[in-house]
ROTORTI-878438 format. One record per residue: x, z, y of N, C-alpha, C in turn; residue in one letter. Coordinates in steps of 0.2 Angstrom, whole numbers, plus 2048, in hexadecimal, padded with zeros to 3 digits. Atoms other than C-alpha are relative to their C-alpha. Example, Ala and Ser with C-alpha at 12.3 -4.5 7.8 and 13.67 -1.06 7.14 Angstrom:
BEGIN
   n.px   n.pz   n.py   ca.px   ca.pz   ca.py   c.px   c.pz   c.py   aa
    804    800    7FA     83E     827     7EA    804    800    806    a
    7FC    7FF    7FA     844     824     7FB    7FC    803    805    s
// end
This chain:
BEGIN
   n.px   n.pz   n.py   ca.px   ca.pz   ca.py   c.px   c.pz   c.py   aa
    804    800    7FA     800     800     800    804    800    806    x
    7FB    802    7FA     807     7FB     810    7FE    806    805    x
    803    7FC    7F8     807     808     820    7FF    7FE    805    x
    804    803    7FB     7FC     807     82C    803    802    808    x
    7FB    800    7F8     80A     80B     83C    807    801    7FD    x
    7F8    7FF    7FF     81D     80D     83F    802    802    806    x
    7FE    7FB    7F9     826     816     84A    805    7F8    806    x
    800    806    7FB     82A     80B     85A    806    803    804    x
    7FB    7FD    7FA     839     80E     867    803    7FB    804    x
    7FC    807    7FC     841     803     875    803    807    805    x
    7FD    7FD    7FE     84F     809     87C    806    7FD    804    x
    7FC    803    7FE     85C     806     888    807    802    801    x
    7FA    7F9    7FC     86E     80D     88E    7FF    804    801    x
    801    7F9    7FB     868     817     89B    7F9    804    7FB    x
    804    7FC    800     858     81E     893    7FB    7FE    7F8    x
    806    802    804     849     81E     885    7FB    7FD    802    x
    808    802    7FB     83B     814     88C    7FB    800    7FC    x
    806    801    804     830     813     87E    800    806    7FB    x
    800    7FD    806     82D     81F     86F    7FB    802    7FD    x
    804    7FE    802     81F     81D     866    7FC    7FF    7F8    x
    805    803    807     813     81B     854    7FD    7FB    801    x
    801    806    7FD     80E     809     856    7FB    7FE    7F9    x
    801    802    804     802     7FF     84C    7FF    7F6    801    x
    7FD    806    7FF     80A     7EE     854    803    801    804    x
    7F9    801    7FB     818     7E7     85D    801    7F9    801    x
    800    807    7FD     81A     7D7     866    808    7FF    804    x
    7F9    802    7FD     82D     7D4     86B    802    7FD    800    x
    7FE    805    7FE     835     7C7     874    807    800    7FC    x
    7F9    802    804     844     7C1     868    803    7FB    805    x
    7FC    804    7FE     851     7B5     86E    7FD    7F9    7FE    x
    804    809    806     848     7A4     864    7FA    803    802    x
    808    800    801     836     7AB     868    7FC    808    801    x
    803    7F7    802     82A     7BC     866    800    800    7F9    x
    7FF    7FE    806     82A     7C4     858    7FA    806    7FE    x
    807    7FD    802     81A     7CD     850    801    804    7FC    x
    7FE    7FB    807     81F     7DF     847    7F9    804    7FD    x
    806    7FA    802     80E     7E7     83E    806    803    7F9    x
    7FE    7FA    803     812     7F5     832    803    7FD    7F9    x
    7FD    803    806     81B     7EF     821    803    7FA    803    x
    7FB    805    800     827     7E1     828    804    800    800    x
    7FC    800    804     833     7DB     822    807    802    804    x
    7FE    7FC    7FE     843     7E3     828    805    7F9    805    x
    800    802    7FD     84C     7DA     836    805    801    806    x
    7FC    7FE    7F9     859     7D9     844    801    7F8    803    x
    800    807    7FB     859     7CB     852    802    803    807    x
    7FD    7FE    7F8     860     7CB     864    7FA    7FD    804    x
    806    800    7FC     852     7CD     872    801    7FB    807    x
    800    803    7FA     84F     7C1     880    7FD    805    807    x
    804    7FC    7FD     844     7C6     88F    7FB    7FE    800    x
    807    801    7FF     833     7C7     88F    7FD    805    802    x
    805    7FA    801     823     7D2     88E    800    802    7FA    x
    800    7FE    807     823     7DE     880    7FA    804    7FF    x
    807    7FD    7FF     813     7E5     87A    800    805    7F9    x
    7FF    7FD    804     80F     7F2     86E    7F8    805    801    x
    808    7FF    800     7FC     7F9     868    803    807    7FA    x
    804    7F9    802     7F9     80D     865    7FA    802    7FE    x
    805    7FE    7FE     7ED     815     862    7FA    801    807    x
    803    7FF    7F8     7E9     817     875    800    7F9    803    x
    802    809    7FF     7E8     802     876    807    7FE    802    x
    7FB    806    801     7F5     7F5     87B    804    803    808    x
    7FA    7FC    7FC     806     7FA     886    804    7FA    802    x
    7FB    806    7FD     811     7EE     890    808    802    801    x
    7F7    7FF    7FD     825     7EE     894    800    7F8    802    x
    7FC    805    7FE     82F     7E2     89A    808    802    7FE    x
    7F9    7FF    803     840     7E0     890    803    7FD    803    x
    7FC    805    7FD     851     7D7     894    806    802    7FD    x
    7FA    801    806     85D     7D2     886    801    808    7FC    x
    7FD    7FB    804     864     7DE     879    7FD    7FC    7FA    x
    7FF    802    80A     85F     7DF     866    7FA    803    800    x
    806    7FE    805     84F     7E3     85C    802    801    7F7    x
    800    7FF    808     850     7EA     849    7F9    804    7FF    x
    808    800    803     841     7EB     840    805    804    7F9    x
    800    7FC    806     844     7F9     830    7FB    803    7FD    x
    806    7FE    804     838     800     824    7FC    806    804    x
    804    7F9    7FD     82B     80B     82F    803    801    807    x
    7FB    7FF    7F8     837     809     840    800    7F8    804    x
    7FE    805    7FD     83A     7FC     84C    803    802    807    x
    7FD    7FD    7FA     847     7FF     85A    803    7FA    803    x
    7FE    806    7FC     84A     7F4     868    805    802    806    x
    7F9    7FF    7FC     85C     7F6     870    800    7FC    808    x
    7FE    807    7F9     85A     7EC     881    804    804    805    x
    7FA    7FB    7FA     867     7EC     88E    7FB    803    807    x
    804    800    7FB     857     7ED     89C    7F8    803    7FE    x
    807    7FE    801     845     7F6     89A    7FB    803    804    x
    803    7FC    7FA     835     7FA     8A6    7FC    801    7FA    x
    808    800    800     825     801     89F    7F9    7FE    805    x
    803    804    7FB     817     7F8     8A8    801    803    806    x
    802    7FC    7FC     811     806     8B1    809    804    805    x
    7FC    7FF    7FD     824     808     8B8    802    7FB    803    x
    7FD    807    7FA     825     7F7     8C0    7FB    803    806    x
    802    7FF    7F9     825     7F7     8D2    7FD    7FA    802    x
    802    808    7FF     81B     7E5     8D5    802    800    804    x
    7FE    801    7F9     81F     7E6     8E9    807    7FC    7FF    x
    7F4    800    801     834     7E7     8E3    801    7FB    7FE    x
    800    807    805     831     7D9     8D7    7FF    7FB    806    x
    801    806    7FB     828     7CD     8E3    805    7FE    805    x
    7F9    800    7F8     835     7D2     8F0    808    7FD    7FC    x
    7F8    802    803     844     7CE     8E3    7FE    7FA    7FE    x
    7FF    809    801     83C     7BD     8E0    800    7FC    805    x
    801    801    7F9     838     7B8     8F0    806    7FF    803    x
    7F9    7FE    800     84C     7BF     8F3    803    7F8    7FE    x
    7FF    804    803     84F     7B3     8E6    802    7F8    7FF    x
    803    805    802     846     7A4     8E7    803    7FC    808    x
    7FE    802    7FB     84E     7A2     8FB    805    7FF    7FF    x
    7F8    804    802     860     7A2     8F4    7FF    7F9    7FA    x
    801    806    804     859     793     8E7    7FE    7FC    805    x
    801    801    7FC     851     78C     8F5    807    7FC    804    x
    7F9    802    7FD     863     789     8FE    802    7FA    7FC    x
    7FC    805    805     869     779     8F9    808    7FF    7FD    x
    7F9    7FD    803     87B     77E     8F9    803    805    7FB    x
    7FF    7FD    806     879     78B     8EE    805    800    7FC    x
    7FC    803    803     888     78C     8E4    7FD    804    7FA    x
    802    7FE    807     884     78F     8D0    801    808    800    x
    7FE    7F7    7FF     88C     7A0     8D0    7FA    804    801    x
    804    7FD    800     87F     7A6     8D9    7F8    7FF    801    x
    808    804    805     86E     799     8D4    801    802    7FA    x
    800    7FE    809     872     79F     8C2    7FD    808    802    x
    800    7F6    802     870     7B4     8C5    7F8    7FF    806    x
    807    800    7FE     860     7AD     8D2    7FC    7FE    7FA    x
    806    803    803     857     7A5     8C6    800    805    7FA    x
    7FF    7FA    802     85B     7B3     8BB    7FA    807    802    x
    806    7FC    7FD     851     7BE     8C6    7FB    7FE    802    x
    806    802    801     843     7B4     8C9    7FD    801    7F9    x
    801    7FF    806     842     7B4     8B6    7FF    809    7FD    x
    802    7F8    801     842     7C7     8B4    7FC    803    807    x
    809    7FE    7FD     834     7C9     8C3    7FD    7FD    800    x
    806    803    803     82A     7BD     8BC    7FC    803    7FC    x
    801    7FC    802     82B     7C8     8AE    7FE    808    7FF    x
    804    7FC    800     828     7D6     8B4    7FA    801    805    x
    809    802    800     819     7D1     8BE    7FB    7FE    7FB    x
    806    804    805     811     7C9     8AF    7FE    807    7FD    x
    803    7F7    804     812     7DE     8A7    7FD    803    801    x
    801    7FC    7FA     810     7E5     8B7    7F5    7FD    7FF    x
    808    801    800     7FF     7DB     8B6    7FC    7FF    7F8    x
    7FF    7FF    809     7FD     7DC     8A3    7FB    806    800    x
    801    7F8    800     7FB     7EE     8A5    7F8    801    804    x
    805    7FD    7FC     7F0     7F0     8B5    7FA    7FB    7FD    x
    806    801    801     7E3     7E4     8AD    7FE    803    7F9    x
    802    7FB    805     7E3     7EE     89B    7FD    805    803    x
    802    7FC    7FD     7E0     7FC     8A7    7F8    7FF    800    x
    806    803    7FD     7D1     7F4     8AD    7FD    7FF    7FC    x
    805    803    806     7CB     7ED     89D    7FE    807    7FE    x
    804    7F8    805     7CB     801     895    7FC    801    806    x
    805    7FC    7FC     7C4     807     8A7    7F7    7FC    800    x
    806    806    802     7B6     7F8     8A5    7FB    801    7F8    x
    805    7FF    806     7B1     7FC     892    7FD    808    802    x
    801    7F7    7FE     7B1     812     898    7F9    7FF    803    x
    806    800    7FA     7A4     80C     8A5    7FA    7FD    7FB    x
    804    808    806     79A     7FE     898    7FD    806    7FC    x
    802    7FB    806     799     80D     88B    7FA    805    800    x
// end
């Protein structure tokens, strides 16, 4: 019989950002996302950046990851990334203002590579984390919409 959760964690240098019993897990791999429910098979892959998601008991959760590693083991899955928010800790303002930042040095036509490669980088990881950041505040919405409905 297979179980019906595993233990969840994402983690990064500085800190634990996650640490929970999950009964899914949605993680951006480097080639794609990658889909963990409870009995899969075991598993190490290097992490791109995307949206990461993962469903408790208490409903569905947002991050925003940036590079490192994922391993999947019997009953565990731990995500090593060198960068992590939980939704609820993006600043959207700081984001929009670091794309914006961003998008003006791409903008320049002279631009030298050097520094259009580490913009377009940061556009890429505040697009990112606006997509979480609003991820979040509409799950929000959808639980305080079913509370009222009920």
């Amino acid at each position: 019989m297979l179980p019906d959760s595993f233990k969840f964690e994402v983690v990064t240098p500085e800190r634990r950002v996650v640490q929970a019993t999950v009964v899914a897990a949605e993680i951006p791999a480097s080639e794609g996302y990658i889909g963990v429910l409870p009995g899969h098979a075991p598993l190490l892959g290097a992490m791109g950046m995307g949206e990461l998601s993962y469903r408790d008991e208490q409903g569905t959760h947002y991050a925003a990851v940036f590079g490192g590693y994922v391993e999947v083991l019997a009953g565990r899955v731990i995500v090593l990334a060198e960068a992590a928010e939980r939704a609820e800790e993006i600043n959207a303002d700081r984001a929009r203002a670091a794309k914006e930042t961003a998008r003006k040095i791409l903008a320049t036509p002279e631009t030298p590579e050097e520094t259009a490669g580490p913009a377009r980088e940061a556009v890429a990881r505040a697009d990112i984390r606006l997509k979480v950041a609003e991820q979040a505040s509409g799950a929000s919405a959808r639980s305080a919409e079913a509370v009222h409905s009920a």
